[in-house]
PLY file of the C-alpha trace (Angstrom):
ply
format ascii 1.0
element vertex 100
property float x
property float y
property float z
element edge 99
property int vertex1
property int vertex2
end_header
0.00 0.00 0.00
1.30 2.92 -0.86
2.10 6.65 1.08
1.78 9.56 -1.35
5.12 12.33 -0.43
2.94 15.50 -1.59
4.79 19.21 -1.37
2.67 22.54 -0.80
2.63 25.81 -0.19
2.06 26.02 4.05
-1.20 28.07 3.36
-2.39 25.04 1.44
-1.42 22.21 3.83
-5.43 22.14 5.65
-6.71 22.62 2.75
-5.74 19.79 0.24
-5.33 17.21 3.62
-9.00 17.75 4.22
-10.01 17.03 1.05
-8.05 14.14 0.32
-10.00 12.79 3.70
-13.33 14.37 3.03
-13.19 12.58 -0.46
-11.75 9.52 0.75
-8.93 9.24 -1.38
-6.57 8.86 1.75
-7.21 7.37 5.49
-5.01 10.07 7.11
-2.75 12.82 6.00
0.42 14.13 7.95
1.66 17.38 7.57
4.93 18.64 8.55
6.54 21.85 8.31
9.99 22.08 5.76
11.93 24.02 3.86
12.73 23.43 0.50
15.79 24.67 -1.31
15.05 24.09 -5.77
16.14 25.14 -9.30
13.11 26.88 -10.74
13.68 28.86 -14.50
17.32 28.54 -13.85
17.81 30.43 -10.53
17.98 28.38 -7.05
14.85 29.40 -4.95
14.49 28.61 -0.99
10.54 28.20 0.16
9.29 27.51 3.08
6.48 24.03 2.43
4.51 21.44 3.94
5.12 17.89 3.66
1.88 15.80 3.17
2.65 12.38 3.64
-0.99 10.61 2.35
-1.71 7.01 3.40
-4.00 5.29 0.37
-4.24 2.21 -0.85
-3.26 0.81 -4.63
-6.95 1.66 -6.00
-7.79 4.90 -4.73
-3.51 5.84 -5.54
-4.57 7.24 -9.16
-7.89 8.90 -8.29
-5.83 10.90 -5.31
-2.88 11.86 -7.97
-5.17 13.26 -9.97
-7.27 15.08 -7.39
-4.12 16.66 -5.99
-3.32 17.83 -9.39
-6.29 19.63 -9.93
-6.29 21.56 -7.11
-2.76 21.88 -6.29
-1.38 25.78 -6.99
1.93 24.77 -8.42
2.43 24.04 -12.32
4.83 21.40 -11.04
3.47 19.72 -7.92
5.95 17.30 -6.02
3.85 13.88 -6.04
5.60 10.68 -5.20
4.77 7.49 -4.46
6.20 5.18 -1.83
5.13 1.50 -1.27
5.54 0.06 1.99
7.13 -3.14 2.93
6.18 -3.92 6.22
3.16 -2.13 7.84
1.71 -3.33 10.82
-1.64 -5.29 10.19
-4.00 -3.52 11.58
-3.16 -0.02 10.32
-3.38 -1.66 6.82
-7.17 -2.71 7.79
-7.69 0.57 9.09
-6.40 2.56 5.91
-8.83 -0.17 3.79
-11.67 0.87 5.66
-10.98 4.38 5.31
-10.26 5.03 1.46
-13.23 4.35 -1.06
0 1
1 2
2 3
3 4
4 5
5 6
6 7
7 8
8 9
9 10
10 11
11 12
12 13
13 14
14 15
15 16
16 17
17 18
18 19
19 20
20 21
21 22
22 23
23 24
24 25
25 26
26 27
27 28
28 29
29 30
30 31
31 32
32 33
33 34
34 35
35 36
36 37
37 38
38 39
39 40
40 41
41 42
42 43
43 44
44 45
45 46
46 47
47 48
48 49
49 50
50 51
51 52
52 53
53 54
54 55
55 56
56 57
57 58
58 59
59 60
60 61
61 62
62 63
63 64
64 65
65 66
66 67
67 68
68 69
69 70
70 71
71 72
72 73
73 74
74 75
75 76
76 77
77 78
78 79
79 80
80 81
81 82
82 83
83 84
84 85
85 86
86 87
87 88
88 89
89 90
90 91
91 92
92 93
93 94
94 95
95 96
96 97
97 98
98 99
């Protein structure tokens, strides 16, 4: 089952989590506070972001992509996918429950 890495603006952190939730496209959503440091149009650019770290499972993992995508405010939203090896049982049953 996969965790979705998501990057956005601090101001949008609520926002998209809540959704993702309210729709249920993820179980639960973690945000935490970073700071990113990235090459945009050539110059290097520091940003202060949140880290949304989206627990979904395989079916609902495409549905979510493209939901963050259309309301995410950057033209090039950080979206990556990791799959977990080893989560404990009854999280997994949890998430299941959770996500449509």
């Amino acid at each position: 089952m996969p965790t979705v890495y998501i990057t956005v603006p601090p101001d949008e952190a609520d926002s998209i989590a809540e959704r993702l939730v309210e729709e249920r496209l993820a179980a639960c959503v973690n945000r935490l506070s970073t700071t990113s440091t990235y090459r945009w149009d050539g110059e290097i650019h520091h940003a202060d972001e949140a880290v949304l770290l989206a627990k979904t499972t395989d079916e609902a993992y495409d549905d979510l992509v493209d939901r963050v995508r259309e309301i995410h405010p950057y033209d090039v939203p950080c979206i990556e996918r990791f799959d977990e090896n080893h989560v404990l049982e009854s999280f997994a049953e949890w998430r299941t429950e959770n996500v449509k």
